[in-house]
N, C-alpha and C positions, 0 to 999 in steps of 0.2 A: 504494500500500500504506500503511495507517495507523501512523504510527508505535509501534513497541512502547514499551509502557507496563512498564517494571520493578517487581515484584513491595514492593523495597525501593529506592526512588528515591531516599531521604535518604542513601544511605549509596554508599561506592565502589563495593561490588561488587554490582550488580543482580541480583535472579535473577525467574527468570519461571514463570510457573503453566504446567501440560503445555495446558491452553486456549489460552494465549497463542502456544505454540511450534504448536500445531497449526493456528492461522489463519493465523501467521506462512505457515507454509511448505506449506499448503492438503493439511492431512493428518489421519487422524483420529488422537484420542488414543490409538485401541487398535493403532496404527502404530507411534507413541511408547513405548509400553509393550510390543513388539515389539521395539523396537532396544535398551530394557533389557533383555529377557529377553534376548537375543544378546548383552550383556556391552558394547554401543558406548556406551546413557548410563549413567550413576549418580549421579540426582540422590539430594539429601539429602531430609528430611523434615521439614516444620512442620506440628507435629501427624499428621493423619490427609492432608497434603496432599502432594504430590510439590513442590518448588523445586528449579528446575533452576539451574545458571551459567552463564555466561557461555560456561566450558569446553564444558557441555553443547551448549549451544548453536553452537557451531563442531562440535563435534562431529558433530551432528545434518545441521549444514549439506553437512560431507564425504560423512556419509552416503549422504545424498539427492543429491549431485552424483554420487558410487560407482553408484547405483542407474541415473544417468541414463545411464553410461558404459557398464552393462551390467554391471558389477561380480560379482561374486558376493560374500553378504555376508561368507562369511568373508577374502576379501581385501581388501573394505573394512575390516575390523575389523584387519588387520593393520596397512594403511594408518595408518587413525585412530593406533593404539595407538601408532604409529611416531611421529607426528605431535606426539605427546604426550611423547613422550622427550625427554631434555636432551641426547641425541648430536648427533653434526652428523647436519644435512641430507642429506648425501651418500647414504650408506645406505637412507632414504627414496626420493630420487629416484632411484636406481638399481632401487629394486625395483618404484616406481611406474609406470619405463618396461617393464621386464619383464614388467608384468602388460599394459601398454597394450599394447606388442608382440603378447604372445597373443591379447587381443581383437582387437586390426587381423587377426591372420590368421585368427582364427574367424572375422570377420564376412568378409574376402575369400571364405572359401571357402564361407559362406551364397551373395554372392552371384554368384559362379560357377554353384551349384547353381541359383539362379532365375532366372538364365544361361541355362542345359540344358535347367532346366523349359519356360522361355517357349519355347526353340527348339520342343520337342516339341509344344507346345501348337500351335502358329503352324503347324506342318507338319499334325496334326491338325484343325485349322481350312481349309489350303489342300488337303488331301485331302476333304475334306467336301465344299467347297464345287463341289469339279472333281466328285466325284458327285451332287449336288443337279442341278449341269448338266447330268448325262447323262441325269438320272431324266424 
């Protein structure tokens, strides 16, 4: 991956163009401008341009990890928001396990269900086949 190029490299706080964030993390910009309308980023403005921080930019990253988790976005957005507070940790991570907890058991019981499906399938195939045989 190339490295990111900061928007403002002379200075401490870097910030990056929605271009920069969207090759970054192989997304398109109207993805980007997707997780602002949903309230996750808030970049500022130079000129007619979006600059994002730093902030944004972890922000973004939770995101898109939230997404890969299965997340829904407003529990990402809880997440994030949480993330972003000056409380302690603790809070965060106990609600962060509470949401993983219900995705493990949603996804158990997907795959129970494709469990039952294959069984049926597999019986439907070995019934076939015991008729193909008689035909």
């Amino acid at each position: 991956m190339p490295p990111r190029r900061p928007v403002a490299a002379a200075t401490d706080n870097p910030t990056y163009t929605i271009t920069e964030l969207a090759a970054e993390f192989d997304i398109t910009p109207r993805a980007i401008r997707f997780y602002e309308d949903m309230g996750l980023l808030e970049p500022g403005r130079k000129g007619r341009n979006r600059v994002y921080t730093p902030r944004d930019r972890t922000r973004l990253k939770l995101t898109l990890r939230g997404k890969r988790l299965g997340l829904a976005l407003q529990e990402i957005k809880q997440l994030v928001d949480m993330y972003d507070s000056q409380a302690s940790a603790a809070p965060q991570l106990r609600a962060f396990l509470a949401i993983l907890a219900q995705h493990r058991e949603q996804l158990e019981q997907q795959r129970h269900d494709i469990e039952v499906t294959l069984g049926e399938i597999q019986q439907h195939e070995k019934r076939c086949r015991m008729l193909l045989g008689q035909a």
